[in-house]
SEFITI-806096 format. One line per field, with one value per residue (C-alpha): residue number from 1; z, x, y negated. Coordinates in steps of 0.02 Angstrom, whole numbers, always signed. Each point is the difference from the previous one (the first is absolute). Example, Ala and Ser with C-alpha at 12.3 -4.5 7.8 and 13.67 -1.06 7.14 Angstrom:
BEGIN
pos = c(1|2)
Z = c(+390|-33)
X = c(+615|+69)
Y = c(+225|-172)
//
This chain:
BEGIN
pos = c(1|2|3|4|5|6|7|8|9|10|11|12|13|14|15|16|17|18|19|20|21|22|23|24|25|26|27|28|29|30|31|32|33|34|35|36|37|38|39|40|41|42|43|44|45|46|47|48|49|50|51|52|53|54|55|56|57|58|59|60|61|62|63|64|65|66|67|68|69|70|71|72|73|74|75|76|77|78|79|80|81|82|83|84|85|86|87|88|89|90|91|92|93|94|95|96|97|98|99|100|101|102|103|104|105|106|107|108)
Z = c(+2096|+10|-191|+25|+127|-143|-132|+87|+58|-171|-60|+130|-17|-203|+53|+122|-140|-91|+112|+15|-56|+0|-158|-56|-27|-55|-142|-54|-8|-95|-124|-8|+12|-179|-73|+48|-73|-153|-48|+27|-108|-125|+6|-5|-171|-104|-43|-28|+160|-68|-12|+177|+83|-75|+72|+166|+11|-44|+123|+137|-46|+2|+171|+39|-76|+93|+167|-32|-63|+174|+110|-89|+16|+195|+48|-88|+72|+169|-18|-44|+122|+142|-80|+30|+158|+66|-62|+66|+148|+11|-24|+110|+136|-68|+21|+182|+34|-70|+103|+164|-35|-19|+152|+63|-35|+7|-167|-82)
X = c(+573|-96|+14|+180|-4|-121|+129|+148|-56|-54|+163|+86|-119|+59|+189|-36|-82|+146|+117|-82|+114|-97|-122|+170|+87|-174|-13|+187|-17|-153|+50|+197|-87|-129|+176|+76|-143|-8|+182|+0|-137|+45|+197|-71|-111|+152|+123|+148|+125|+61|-188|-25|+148|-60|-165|+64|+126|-162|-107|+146|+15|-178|+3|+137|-95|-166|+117|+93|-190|-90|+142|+8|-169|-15|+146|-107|-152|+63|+103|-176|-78|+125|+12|-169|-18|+143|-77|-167|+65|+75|-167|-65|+129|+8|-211|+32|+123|-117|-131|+84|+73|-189|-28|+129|-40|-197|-23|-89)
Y = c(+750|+160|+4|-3|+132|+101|-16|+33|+152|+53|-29|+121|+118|+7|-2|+123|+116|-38|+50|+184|+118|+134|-77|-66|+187|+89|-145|+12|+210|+2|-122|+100|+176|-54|-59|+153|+106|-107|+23|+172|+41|-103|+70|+187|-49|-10|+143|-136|-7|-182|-62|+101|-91|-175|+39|+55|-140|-131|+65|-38|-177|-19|+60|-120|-137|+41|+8|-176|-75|+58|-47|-180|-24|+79|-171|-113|+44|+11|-166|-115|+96|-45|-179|-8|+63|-120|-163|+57|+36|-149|-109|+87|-34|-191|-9|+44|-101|-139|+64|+12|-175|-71|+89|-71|-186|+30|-25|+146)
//
């Protein structure tokens, strides 16, 4: 049971972690701020406007795709990790029941 206890708390820990917003918005502004950068330099190398707008307009949707990729993968994270947590916790709450039970009937 203590390994139950063990693992358990290892997996709230990680959901915890995941929850953090704080490592949440310093991840998603780095990652948008090098896009940013990126698309800028690369719109200012060319003298075109068309090639600078098709730049520009690139570097937004790959800002919208980074944004839709992190947030999919934050839910499914955090929904194993809570799925996890539950049935855990629910062993754990089913061992002692079984152990109050033997303690209950003397059996142990």
């Amino acid at each position: 049971m203590e390994n139950l206890v063990k693992v358990t708390e290892k997996y709230e820990k990680l959901l915890e972690d995941l929850r953090d917003g704080e490592k949440i918005i310093d991840d998603v502004s780095l990652n948008i701020q090098a896009i940013v950068s990126k698309t800028i330099n690369e719109a200012n190398a060319t003298e075109s406007v068309d090639e600078r707008i098709s730049t520009l307009v690139s570097g937004l949707q790959s800002i919208l795709n980074f944004s839709n990729q992190k947030k999919s993968t934050f839910l499914r994270d955090k929904f194993v990790l809570e799925a996890k947590v539950s049935v855990l916790n629910e062993a754990l709450d089913n061992s002692l029941l079984i152990v109050e039970d033997s303690k209950d009937t003397g059996v142990e």
